[in-house]
N, C-alpha and C positions, 0 to 999 in steps of 0.2 A: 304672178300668172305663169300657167305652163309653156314650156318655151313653144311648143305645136298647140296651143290651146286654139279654138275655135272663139271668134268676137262674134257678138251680135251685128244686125245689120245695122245700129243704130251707129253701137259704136265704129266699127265700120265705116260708116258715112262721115262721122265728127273726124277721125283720124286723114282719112281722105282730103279733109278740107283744111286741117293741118297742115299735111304734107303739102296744096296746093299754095298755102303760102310762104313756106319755106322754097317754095320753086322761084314764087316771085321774090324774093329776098334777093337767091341769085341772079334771074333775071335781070332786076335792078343793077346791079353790078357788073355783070357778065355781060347780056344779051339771050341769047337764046343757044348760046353754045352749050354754058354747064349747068342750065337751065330746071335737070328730067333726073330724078332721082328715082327708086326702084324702092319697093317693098321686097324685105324677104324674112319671112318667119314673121310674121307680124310687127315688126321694125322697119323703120322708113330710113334710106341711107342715100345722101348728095355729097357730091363731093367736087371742087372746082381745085386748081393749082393753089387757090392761097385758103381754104378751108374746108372742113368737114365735118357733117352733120349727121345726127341719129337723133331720129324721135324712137326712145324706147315703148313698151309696154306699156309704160306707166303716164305715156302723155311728156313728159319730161325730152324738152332737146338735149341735145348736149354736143357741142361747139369744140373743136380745137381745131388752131389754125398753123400752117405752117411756117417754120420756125424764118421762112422771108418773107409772111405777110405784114405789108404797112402796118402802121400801128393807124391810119385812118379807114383802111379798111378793115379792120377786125372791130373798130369801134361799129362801124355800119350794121356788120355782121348784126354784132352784140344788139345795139338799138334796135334794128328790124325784128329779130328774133325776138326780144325782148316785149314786142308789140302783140306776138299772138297769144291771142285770148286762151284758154285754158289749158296750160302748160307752164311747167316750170323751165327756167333755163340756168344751166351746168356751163360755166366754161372751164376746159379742161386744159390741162397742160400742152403746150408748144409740140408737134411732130418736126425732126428733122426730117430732112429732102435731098437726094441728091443732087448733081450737075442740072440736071435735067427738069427738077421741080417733083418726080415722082418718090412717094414715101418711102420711107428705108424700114423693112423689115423686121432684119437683125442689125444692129449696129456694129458686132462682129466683124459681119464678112461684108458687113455695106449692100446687101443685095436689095433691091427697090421692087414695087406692085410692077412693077414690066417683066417679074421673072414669075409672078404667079399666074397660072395656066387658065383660062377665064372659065371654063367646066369645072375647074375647083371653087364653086359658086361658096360652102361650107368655109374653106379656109381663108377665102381672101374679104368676107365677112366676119369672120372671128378677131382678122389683123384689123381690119378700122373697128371693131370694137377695142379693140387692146390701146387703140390711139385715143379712145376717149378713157380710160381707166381711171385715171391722175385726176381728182377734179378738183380747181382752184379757185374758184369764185360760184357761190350758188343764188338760184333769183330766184325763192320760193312767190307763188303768189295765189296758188291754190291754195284752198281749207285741207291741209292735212287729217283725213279722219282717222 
């Protein structure tokens, strides 16, 4: 699909209700702090200190968590995610973190999402696509046509 492509309202509606249970996944775990993830370009993106989530184009989540989340909560993650109905799930490779818990960029110069400018809406969406890239375990359960 084009990356500005326009959805129907159906699909629309089905991705919506998607993204609504990936909110409650966090919920679950969280409360209502990292609860509210955001659409942009037709992609669905959450993100909490110990994981991060993209429902792409394609219906497909895709999971990596940071490299100090429990191994009981990244299982939760896995399990709940793993629970919605039409969608595939991707876990992706580990993101490091700074001091702080915020992702690291470049691992170069160690710079973290606290140095990018929040009106660079384009870039700091590009950097959490870049953190699911790596993908380490896949959970097809759609009919591939």
């Amino acid at each position: 699909m084009e990356k500005n492509a326009k959805i129907s309202s159906e699909e629309s509606r089905k991705r919506k209700k998607i993204a609504k249970e990936i909110e409650a996944a966090f919920e679950k775990l969280h409360g209502s702090v990292y609860s509210k993830g955001q659409f942009y370009e037709n992609e669905f993106f959450i993100r909490s200190d110990y994981a991060l989530v993209i429902l792409n184009r394609d219906d497909e989540i895709l999971v990596s968590f940071a490299d100090h989340t429990r191994p009981s909560y990244a299982a939760f993650y896995a399990l709940t995610l793993d629970d919605i109905e039409d969608t595939d799930l991707f876990i992706c490779k580990d993101y490091k973190t700074d001091e702080k818990g915020s992702m690291i960029i470049t691992e170069s110069d160690r710079r973290s999402t606290g140095a990018i400018i929040w009106p660079e809406k384009e870039r700091y969406y590009d950097m959490l696509k870049q953190k699911v890239n790596k993908i380490v375990i896949r959970k097809q359960k759609k009919d591939n046509i």
